[in-house]
C-alpha positions in Angstrom: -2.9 2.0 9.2 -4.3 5.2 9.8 -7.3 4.2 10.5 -7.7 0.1 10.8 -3.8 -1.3 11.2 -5.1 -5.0 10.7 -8.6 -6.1 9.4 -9.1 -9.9 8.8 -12.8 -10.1 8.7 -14.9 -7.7 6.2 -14.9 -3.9 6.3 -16.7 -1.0 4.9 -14.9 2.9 5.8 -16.8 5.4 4.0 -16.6 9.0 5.0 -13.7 9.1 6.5 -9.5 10.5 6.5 -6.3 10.1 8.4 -4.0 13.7 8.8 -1.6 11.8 10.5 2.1 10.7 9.7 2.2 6.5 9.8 5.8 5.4 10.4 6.0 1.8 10.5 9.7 -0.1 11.2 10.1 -4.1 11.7 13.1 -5.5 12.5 12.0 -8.8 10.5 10.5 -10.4 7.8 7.5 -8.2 6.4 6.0 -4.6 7.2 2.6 -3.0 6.2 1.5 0.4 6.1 -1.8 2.7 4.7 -3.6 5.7 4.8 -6.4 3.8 5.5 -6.1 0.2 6.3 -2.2 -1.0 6.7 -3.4 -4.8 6.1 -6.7 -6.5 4.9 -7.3 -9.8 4.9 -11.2 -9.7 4.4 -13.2 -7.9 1.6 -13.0 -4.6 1.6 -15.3 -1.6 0.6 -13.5 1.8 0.8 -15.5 5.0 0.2 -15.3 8.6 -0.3 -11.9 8.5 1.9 -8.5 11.0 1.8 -5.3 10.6 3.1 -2.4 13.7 3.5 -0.6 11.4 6.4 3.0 10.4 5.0 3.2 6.7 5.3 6.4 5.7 5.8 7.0 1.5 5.7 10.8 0.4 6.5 11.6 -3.3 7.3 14.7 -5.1 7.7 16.1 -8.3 8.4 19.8 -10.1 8.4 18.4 -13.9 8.3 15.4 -13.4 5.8 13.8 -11.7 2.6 12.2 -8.7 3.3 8.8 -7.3 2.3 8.0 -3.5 2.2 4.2 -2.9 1.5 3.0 0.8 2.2 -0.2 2.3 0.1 -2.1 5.9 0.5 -5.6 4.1 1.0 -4.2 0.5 1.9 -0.9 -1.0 2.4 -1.8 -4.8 1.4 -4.7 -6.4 0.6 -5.6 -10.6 0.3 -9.2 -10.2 -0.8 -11.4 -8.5 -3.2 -11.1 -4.7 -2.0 -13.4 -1.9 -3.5 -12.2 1.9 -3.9 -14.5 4.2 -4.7 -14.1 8.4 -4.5 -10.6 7.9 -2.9 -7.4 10.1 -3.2 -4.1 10.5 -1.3 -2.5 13.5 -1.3 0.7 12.2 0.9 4.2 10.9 0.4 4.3 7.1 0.2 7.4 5.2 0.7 8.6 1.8 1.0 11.9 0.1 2.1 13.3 -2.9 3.1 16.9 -4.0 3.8 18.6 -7.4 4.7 22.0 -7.7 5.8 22.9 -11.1 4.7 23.8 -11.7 0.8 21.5 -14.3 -0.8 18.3 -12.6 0.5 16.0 -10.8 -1.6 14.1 -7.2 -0.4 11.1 -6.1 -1.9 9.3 -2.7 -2.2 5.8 -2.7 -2.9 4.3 1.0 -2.7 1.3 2.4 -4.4 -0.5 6.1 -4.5 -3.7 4.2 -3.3 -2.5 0.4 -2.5 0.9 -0.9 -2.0 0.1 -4.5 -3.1 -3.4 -6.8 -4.5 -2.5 -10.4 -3.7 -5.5 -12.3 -5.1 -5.3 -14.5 -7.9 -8.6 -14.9 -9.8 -11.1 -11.8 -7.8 -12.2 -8.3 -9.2 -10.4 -5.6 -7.4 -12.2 -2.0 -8.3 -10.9 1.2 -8.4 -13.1 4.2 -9.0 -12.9 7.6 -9.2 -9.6 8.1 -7.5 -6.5 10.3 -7.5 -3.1 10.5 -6.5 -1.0 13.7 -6.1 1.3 12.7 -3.4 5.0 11.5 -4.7 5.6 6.9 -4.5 8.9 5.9 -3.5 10.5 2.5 -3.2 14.1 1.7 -2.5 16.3 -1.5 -2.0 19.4 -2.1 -1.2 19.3 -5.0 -4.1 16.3 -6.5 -5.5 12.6 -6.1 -6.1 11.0 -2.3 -6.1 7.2 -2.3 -7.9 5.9 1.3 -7.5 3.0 2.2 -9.2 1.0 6.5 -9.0 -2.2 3.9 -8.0 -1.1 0.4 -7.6 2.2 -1.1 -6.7 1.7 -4.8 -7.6 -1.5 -6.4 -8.5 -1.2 -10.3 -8.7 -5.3 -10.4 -10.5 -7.4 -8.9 -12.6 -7.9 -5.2 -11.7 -10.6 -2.9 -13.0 -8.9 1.2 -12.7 -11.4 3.8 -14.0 -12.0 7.7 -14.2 -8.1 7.7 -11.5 -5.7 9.8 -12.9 -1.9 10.2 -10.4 -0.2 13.0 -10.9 2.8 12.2 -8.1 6.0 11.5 -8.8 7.3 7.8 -9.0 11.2 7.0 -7.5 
């Protein structure tokens, strides 16, 4: 991440932006990237924060599935996150790749957050804005690519966002 590459406790970031370019390649299974936070595994409280840093997530594998997660504010997230006064101005892009048939790639990429994987918490988004253009791209398989959110796996509460990006 821009600012936090892995968090697995709680966090709060208010105040705060990333300017720089994130470009994140794993030669393996799965690869995270954000504006913000590239992977949280704790709650998460995100305030009155920008990002204009491309983030650029590209992971490949011959002997696996791959997972692409790349977001504007946060790349992946396990537990309840809070967004508040956000907005990414940035390109966002996803990939992965296997070189073995039988294996699956998946590209999760969101203007704010690439992928929510909670099953029964609240996420909030509030007040937040994406202008910068979402791509995802697979060779074969799974692309989820969302002006705000990629893939949200709970309930989700989006209001007063708007995304006026373009989605590829």
């Amino acid at each position: 991440g821009g600012l936090v590459g892995s968090s697995n406790g709680d966090i709060s970031v208010m105040h705060s932006y990333n300017k720089g370019t994130i470009n994140n390649f794993y030669s393996g299974q799965d690869d995270y990237g954000g504006g913000i936070i590239g992977i949280c595994n704790g709650t998460a409280n995100i305030s009155c924060c920008t990002n204009s840093g491309n983030v650029i997530v590209t992971t490949e594998s011959s002997s696996s599935s791959v997972h692409a997660y790349s977001g504007g504010i946060i790349g992946y997230a396990s537990n309840p996150i809070s967004i508040d006064r956000c907005y990414n101005t940035a390109v966002i892009s996803g990939l992965g790749t296997t070189g073995t048939s039988g294996y699956t790639t998946y590209g999760y990429v969101g203007g704010l957050v690439g992928y929510l994987n909670l099953t029964t918490a609240i996420n909030e988004i509030h007040e937040c804005y994406n202008t910068g253009s979402v791509n995802t791209g697979t060779v074969t398989g799974y692309n989820s690519c969302g002006g705000l959110v990629g893939n949200s796996q709970s309930g989700t509460s989006i209001t007063n966002c708007y995304n006026t990006g373009t989605l590829t």
